[in-house]
Backbone as ProteinMPNN parsed JSONL, in Angstrom:
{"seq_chain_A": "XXXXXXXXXXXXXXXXXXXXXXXXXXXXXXXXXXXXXXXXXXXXXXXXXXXXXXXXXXXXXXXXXXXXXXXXXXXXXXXXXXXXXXXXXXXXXXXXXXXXXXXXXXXXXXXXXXXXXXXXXXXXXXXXXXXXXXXXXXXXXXXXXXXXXXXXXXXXXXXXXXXXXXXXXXXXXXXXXXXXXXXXXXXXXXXXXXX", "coords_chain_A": {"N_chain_A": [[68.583, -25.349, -64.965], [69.162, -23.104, -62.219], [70.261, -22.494, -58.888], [70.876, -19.379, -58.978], [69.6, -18.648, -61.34], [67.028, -19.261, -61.044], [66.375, -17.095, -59.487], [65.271, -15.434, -60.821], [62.542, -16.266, -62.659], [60.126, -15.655, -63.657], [56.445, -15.191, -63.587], [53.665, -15.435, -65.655], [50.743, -15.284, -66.935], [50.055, -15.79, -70.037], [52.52, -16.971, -70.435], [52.979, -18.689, -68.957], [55.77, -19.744, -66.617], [58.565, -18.313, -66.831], [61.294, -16.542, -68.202], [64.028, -13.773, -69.205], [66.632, -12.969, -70.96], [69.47, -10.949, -72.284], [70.948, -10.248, -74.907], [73.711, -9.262, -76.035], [75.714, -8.644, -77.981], [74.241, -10.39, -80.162], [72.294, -8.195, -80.382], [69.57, -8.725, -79.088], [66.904, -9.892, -77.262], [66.146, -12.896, -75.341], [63.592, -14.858, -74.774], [62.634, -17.438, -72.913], [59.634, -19.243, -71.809], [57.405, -20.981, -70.505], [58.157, -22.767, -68.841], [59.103, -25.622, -67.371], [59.355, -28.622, -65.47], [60.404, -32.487, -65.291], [60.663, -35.276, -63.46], [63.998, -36.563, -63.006], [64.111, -35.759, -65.917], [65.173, -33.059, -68.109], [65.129, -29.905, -68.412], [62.405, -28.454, -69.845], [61.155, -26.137, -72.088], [59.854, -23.565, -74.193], [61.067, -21.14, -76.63], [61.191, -17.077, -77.156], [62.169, -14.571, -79.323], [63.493, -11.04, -79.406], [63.657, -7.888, -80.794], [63.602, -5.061, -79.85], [62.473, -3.18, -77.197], [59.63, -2.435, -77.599], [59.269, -4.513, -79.567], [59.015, -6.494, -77.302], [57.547, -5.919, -75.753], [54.717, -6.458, -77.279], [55.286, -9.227, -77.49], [54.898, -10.062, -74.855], [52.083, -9.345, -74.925], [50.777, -11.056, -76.757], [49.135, -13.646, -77.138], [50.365, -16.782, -76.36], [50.788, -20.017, -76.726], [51.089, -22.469, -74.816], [51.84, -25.647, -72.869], [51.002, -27.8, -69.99], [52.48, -30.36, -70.5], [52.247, -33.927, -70.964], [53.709, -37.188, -69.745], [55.378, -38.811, -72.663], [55.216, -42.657, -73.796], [57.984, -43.544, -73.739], [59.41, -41.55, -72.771], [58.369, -41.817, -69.862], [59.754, -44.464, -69.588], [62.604, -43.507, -69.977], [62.727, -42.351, -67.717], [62.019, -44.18, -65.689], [64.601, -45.838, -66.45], [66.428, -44.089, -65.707], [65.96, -44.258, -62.939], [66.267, -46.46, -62.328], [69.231, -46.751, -61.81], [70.148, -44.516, -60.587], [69.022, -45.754, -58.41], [71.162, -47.621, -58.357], [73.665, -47.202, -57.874], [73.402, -45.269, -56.058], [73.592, -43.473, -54.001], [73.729, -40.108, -52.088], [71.019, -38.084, -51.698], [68.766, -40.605, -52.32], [70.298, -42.665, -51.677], [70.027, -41.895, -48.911], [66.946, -42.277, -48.626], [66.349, -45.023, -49.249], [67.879, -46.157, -47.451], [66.082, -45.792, -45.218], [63.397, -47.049, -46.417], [64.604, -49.515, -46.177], [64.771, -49.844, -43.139], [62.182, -49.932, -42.939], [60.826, -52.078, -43.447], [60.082, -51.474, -46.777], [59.949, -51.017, -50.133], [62.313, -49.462, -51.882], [62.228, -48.511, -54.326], [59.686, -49.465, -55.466], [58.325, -47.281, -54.141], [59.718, -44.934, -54.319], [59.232, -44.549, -57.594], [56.267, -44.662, -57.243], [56.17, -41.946, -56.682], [57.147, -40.652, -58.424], [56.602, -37.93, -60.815], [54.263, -38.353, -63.417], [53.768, -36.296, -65.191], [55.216, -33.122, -66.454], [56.234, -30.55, -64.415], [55.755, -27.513, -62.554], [58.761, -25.448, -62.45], [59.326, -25.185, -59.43], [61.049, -26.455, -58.003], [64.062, -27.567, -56.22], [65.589, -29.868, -57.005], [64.752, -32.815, -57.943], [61.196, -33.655, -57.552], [60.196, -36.021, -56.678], [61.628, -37.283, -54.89], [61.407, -35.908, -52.115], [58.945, -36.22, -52.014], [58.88, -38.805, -51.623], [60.41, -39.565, -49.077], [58.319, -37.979, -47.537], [55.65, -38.965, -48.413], [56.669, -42.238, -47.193], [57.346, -41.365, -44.33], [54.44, -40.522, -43.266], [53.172, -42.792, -44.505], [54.574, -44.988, -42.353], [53.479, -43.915, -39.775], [54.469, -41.875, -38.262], [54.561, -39.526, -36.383], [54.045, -36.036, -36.358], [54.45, -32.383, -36.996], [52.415, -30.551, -39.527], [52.811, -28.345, -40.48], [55.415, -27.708, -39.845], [56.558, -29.474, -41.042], [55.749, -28.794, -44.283], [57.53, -26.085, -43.85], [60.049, -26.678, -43.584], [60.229, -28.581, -45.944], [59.705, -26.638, -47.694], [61.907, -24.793, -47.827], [64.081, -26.558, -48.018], [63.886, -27.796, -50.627], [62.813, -26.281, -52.564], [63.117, -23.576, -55.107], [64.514, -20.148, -54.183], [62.276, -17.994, -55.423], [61.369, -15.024, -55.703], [60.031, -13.371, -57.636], [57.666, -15.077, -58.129], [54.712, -15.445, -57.006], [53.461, -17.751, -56.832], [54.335, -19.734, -55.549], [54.027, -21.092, -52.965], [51.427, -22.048, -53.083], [51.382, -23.668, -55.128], [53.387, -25.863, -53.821], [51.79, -26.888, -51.471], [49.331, -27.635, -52.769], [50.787, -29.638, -53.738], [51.538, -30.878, -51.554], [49.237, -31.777, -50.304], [48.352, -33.561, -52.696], [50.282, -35.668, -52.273], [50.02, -36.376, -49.567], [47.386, -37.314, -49.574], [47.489, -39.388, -52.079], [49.185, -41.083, -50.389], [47.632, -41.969, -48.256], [45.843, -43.218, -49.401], [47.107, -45.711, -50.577], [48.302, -46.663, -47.938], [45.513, -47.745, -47.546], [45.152, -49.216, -49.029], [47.185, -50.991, -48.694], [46.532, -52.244, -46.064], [44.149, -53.467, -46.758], [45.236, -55.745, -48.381], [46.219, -57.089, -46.115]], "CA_chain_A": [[68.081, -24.522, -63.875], [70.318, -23.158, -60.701], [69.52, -21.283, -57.877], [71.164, -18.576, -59.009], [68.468, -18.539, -62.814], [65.759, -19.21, -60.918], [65.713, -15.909, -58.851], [64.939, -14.026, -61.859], [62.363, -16.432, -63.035], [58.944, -14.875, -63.65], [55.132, -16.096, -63.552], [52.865, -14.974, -66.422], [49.312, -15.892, -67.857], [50.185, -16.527, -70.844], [53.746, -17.479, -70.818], [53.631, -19.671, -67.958], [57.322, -19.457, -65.91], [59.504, -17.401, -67.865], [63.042, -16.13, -68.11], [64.612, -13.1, -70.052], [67.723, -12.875, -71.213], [69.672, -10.12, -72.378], [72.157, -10.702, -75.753], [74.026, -7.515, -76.06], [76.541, -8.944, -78.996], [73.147, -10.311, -80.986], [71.61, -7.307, -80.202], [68.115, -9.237, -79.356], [66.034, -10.279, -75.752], [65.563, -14.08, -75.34], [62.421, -15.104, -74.002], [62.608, -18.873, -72.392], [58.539, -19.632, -71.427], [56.341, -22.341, -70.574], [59.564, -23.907, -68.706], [58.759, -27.029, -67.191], [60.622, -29.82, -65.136], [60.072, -33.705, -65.001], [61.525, -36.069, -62.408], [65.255, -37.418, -63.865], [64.388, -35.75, -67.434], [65.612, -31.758, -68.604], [64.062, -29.307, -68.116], [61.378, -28.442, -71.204], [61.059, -24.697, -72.703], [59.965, -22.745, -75.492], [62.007, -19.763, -76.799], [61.088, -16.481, -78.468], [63.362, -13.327, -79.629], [62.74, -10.313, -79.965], [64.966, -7.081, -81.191], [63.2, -4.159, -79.449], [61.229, -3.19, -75.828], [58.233, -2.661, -77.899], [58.676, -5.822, -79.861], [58.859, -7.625, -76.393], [55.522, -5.981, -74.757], [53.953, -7.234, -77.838], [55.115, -10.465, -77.783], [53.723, -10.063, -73.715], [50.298, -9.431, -74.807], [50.13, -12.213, -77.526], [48.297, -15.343, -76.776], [51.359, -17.897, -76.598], [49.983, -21.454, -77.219], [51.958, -23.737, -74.233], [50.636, -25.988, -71.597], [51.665, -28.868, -69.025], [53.075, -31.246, -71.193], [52.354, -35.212, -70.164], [55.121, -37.808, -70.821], [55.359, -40.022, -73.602], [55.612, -43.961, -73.027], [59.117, -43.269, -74.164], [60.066, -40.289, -71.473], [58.457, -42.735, -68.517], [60.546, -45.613, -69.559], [63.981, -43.099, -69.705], [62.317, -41.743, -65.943], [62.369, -45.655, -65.017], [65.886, -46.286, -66.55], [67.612, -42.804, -64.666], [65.516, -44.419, -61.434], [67.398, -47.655, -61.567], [70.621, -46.194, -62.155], [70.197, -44.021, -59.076], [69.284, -46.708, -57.212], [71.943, -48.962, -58.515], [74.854, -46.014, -57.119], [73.242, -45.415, -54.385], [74.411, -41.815, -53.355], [73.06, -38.664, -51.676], [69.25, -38.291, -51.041], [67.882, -41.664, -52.78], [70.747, -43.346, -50.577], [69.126, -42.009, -47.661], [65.521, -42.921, -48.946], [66.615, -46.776, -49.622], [68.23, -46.803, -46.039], [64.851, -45.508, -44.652], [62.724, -48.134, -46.047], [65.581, -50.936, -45.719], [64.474, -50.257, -41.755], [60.698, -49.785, -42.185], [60.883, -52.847, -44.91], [59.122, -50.774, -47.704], [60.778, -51.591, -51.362], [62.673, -48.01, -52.366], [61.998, -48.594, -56.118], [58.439, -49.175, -55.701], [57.668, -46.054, -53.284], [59.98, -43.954, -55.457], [58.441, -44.945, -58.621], [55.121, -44.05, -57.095], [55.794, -40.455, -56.499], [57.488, -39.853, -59.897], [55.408, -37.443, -61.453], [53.579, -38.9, -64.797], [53.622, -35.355, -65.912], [56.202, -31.813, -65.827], [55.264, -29.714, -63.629], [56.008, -26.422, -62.48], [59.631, -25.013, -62.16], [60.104, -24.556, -58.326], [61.854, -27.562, -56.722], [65.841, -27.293, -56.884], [66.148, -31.084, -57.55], [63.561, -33.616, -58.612], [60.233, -33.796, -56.641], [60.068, -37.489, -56.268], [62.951, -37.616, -53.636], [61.117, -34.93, -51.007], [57.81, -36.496, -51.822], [58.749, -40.184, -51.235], [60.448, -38.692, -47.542], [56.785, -37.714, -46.776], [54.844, -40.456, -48.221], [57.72, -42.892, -45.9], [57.009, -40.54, -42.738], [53.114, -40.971, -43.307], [52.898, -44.197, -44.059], [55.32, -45.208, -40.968], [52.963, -43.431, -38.748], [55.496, -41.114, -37.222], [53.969, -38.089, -35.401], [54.628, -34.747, -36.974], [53.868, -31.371, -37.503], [52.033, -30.682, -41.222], [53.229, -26.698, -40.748], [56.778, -27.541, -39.674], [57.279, -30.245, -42.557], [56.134, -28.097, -45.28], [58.329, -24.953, -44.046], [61.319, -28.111, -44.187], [60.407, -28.936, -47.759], [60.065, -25.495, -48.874], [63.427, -24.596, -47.413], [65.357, -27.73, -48.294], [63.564, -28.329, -51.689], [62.166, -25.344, -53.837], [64.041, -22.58, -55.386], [64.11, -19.174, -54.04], [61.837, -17.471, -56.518], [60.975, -13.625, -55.063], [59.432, -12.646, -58.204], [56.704, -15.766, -58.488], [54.06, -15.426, -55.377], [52.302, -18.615, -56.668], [55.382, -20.939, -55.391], [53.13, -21.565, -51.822], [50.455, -22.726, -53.261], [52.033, -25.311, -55.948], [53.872, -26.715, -52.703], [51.144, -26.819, -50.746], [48.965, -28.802, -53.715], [51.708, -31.092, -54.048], [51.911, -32.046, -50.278], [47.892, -32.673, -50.19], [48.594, -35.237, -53.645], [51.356, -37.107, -51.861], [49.194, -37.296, -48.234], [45.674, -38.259, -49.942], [48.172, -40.441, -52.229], [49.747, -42.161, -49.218], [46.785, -42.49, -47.434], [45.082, -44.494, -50.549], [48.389, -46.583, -50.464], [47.983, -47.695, -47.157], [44.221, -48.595, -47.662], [45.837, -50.606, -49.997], [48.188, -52.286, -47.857], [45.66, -52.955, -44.563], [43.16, -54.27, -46.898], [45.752, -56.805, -48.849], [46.849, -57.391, -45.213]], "C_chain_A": [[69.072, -24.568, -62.713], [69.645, -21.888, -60.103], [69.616, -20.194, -58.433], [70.055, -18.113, -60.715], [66.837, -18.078, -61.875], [65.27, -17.565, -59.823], [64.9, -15.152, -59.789], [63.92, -14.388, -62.367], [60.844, -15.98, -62.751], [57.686, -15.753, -64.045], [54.258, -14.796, -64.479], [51.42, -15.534, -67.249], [49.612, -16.651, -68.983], [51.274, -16.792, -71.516], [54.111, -18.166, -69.937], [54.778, -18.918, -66.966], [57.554, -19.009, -66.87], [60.807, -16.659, -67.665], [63.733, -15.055, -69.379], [65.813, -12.806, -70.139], [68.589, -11.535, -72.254], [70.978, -10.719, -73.636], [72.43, -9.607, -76.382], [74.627, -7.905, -77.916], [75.419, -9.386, -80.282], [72.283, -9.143, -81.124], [69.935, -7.741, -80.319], [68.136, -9.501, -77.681], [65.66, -11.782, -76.032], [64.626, -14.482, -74.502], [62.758, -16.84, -73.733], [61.223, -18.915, -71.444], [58.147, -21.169, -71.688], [57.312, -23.249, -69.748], [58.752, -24.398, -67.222], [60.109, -28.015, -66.517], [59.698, -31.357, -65.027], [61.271, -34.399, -64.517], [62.546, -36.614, -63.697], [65.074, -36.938, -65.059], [64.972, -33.837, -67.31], [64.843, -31.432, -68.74], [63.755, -28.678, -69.99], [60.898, -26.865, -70.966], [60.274, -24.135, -74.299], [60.815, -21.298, -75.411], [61.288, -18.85, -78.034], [62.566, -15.27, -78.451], [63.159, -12.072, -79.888], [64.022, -8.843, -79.839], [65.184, -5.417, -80.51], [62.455, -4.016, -77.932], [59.685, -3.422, -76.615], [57.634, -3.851, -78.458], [58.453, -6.809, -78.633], [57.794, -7.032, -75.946], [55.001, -6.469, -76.189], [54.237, -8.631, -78.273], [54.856, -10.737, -76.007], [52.094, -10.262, -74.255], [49.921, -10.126, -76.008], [49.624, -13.238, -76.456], [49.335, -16.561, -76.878], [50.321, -19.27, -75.97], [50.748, -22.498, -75.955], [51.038, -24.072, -72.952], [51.761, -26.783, -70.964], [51.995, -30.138, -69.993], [53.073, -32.869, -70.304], [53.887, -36.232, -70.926], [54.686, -38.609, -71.315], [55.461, -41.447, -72.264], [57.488, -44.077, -73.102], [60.223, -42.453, -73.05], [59.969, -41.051, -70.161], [59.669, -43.643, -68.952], [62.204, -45.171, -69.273], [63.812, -42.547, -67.85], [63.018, -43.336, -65.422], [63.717, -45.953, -65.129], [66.788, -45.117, -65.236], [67.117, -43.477, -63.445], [66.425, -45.412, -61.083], [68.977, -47.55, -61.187], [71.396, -45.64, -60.949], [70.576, -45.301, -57.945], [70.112, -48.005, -57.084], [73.359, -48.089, -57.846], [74.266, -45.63, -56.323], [73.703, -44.289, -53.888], [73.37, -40.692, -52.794], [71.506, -39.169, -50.995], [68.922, -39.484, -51.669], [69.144, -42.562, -51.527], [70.098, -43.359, -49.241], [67.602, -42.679, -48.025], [65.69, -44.498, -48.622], [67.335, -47.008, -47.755], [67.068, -46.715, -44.861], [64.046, -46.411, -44.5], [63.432, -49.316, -46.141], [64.63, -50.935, -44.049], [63.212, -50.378, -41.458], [60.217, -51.051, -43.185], [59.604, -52.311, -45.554], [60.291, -51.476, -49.054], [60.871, -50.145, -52.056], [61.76, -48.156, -53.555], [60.599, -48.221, -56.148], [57.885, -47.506, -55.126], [58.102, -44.631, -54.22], [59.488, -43.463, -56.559], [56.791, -43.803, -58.395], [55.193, -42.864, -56.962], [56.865, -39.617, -57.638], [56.591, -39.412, -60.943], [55.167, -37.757, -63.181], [53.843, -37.604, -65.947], [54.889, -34.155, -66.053], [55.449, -31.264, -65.353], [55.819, -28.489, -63.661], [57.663, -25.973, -62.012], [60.588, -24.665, -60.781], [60.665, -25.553, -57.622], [63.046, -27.02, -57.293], [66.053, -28.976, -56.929], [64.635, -31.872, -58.013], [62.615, -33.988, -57.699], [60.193, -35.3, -56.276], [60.907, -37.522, -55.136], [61.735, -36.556, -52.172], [59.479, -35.76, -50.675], [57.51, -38.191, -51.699], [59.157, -39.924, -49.745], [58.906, -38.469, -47.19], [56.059, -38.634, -46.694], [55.307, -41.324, -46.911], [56.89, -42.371, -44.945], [55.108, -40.791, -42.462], [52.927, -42.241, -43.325], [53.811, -45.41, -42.435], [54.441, -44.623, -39.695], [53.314, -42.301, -38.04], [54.226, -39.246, -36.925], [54.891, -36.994, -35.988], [53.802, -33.528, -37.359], [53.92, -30.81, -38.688], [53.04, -29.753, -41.439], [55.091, -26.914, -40.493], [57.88, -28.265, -40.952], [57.391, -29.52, -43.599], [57.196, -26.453, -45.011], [59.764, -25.869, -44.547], [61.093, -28.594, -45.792], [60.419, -27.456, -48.699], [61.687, -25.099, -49.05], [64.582, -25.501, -47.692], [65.316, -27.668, -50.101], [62.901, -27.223, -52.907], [63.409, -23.953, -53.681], [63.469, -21.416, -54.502], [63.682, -18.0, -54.957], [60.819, -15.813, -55.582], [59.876, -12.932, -55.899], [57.756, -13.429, -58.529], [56.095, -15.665, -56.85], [53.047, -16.892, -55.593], [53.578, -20.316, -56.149], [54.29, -21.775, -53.841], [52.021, -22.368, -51.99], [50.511, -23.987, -54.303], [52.426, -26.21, -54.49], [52.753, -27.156, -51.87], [49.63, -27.927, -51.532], [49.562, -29.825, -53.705], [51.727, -32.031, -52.733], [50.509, -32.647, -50.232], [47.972, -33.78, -51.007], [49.316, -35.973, -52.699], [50.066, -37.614, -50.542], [47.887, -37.737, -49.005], [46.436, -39.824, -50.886], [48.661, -41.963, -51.253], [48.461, -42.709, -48.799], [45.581, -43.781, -48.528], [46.293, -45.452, -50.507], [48.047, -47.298, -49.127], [46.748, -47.778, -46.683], [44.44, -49.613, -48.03], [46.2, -51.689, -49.639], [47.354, -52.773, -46.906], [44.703, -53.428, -45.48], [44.069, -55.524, -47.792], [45.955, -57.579, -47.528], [45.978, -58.833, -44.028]], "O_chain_A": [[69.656, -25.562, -62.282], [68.972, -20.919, -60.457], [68.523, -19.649, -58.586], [70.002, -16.9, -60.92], [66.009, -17.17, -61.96], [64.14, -17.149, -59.567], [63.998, -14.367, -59.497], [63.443, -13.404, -62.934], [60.439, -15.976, -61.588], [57.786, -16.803, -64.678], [54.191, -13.61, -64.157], [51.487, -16.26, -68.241], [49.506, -17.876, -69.04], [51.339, -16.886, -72.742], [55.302, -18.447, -69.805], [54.687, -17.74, -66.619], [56.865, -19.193, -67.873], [61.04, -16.238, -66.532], [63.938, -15.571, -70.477], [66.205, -12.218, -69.131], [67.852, -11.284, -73.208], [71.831, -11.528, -73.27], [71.669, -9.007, -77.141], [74.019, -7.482, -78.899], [75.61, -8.834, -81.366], [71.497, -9.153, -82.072], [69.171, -7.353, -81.202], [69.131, -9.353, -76.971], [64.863, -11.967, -76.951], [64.932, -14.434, -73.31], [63.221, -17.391, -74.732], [61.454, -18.651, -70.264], [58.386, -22.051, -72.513], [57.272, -24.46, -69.967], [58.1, -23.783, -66.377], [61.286, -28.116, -66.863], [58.503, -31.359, -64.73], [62.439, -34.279, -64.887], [62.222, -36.949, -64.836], [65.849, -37.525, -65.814], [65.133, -33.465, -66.147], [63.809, -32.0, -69.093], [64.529, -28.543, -70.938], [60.39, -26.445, -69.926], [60.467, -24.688, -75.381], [61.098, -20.61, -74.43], [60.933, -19.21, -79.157], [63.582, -15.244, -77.757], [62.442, -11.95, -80.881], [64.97, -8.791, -79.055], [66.203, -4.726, -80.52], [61.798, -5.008, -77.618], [58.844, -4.279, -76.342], [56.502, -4.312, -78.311], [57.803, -7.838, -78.819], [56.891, -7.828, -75.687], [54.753, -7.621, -75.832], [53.634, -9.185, -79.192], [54.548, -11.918, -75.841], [51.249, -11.117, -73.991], [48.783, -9.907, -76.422], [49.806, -13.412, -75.251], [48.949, -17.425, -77.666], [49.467, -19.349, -75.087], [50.982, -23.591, -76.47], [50.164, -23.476, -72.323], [52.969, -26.657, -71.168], [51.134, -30.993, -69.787], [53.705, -33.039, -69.261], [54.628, -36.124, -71.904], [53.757, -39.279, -70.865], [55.61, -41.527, -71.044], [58.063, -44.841, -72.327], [61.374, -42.704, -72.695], [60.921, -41.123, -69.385], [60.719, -43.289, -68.415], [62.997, -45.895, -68.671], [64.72, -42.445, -67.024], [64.132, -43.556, -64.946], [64.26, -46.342, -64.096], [67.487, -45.388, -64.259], [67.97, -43.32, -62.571], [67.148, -45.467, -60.089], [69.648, -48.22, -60.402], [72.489, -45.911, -60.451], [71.496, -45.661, -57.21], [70.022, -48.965, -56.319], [74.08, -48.853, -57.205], [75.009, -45.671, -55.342], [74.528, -44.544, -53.01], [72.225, -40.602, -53.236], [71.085, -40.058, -50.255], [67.841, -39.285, -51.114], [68.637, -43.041, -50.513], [69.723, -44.334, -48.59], [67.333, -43.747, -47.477], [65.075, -45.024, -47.694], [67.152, -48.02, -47.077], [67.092, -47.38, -43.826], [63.688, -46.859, -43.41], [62.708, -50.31, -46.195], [63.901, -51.892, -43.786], [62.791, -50.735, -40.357], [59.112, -50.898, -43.704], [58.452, -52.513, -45.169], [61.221, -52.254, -48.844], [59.922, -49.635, -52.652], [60.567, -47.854, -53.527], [60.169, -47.161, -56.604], [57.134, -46.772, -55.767], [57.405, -43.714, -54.653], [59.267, -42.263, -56.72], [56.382, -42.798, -58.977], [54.082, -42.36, -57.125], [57.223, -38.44, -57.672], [55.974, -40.117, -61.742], [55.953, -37.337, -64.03], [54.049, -37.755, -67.151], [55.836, -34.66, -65.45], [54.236, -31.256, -65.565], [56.416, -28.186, -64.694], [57.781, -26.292, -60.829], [61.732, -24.218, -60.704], [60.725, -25.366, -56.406], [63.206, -26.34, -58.307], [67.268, -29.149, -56.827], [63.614, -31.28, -58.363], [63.069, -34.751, -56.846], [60.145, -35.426, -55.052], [60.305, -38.125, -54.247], [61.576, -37.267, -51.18], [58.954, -35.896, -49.569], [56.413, -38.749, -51.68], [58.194, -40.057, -48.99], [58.537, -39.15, -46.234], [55.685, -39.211, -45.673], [54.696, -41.288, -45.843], [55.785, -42.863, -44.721], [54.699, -41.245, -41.393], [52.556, -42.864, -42.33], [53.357, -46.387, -41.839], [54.832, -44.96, -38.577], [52.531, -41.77, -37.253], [53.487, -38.38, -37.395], [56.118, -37.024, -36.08], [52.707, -33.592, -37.919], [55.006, -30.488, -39.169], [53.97, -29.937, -42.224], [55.882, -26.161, -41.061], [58.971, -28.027, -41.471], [58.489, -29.314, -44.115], [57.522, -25.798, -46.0], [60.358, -25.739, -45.617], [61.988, -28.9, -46.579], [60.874, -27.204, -49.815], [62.412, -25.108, -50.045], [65.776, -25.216, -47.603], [66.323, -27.54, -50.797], [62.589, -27.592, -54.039], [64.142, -23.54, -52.782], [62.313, -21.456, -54.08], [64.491, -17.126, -55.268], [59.735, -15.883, -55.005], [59.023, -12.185, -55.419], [56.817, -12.782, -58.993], [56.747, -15.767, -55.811], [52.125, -17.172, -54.828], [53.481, -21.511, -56.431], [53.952, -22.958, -53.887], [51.676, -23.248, -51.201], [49.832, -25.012, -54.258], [51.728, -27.172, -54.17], [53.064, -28.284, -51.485], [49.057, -28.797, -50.875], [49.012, -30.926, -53.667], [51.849, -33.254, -52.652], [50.418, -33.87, -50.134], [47.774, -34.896, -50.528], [48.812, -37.036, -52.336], [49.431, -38.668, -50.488], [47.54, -38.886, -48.732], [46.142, -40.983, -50.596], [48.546, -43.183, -51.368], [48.227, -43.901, -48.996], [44.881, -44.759, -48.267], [45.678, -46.456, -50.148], [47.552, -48.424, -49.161], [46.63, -47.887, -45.462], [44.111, -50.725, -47.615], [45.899, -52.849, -49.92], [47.413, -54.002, -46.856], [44.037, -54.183, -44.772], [43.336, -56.509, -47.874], [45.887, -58.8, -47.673], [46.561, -59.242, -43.024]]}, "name": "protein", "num_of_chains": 1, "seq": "XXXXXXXXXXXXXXXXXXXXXXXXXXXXXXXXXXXXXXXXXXXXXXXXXXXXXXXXXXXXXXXXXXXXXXXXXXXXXXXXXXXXXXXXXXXXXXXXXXXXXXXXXXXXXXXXXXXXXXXXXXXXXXXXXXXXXXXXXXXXXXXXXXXXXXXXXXXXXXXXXXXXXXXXXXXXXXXXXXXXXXXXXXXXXXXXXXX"}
């Protein structure tokens, strides 16, 4: 996925996200549905083909079979390995994260960890949701004073693709920030009642 894919990428009932492709030299239409991202893993697709316009509206108005896909114990454990890895190089946005709670003493790994999603989700971040949504958790649990409406225009704008043709990108983002704050805020129940 790159900025420049995801403009084109389309929202359908029953093909999920979706992406068409054009193969002049095969003389066929590639369909790429159901596409899917999980923190640190590749992004997850099905593909169909089809040789005609008419064969592609009727492979529109089939019933395609795909869902949200959870991860194996297998996929977490490669999530956990790419996490340490990160945080053993140390670069870019998780650098900043780890210098964040170095000053608010939080333990990166763990906070990170916690907001690596269990599951794939939906197609619109441009890098891996865990990084934008440990930044928030941090900022919440730190206390810091902030405006909800100014953060999420800052995470849409820093952190999700520009997708023109999907109108349901607002409301995934906007789900995701309520998980992290009701998240956080069970987190530090957590902490003031160990405390």
């Amino acid at each position: 996925m790159t900025n420049a894919t995801a403009k084109f990428i389309r929202w359908n009932a029953s093909l999920g996200f979706y992406l068409l492709f054009l193969d002049p030299i095969n003389e066929k239409i590639e369909i790429d549905y159901g596409i899917q991202k999980a923190d640190f893993l590749p992004v997850r697709y099905l593909r169909g083909y089809v040789k005609s316009l008419r064969e592609l509206r009727d492979f529109f108005n089939r019933n395609h079979s795909w869902k949200m896909y959870r991860l194996s114990a297998d996929l977490r454990a490669e999530q956990s390995k790419k996490l340490e890895v990160r945080l053993h190089f140390s670069k870019g946005k998780i650098r900043k994260l780890q210098m964040a709670c170095y000053t608010k003493r939080i333990d990166a790994k763990e906070l990170i960890w916690d907001m690596v999603s269990p599951h794939y989700y939906q197609p619109i971040y441009s890098e891996d949701s865990c990084y934008w949504k440990s930044s928030l958790s941090l900022t919440l649990f730190s206390g810091e004073s902030f405006s909800l409406q100014s953060k999420y225009f800052k995470i849409k704008r820093e952190n999700c693709y520009f997708m023109p043709f999907v109108s349901s990108v607002d409301s995934i983002l906007k789900k995701d920030i309520s998980y992290v704050i009701k998240k956080s805020q069970i987190n530090s129940n957590y902490e003031k009642a160990e405390t």
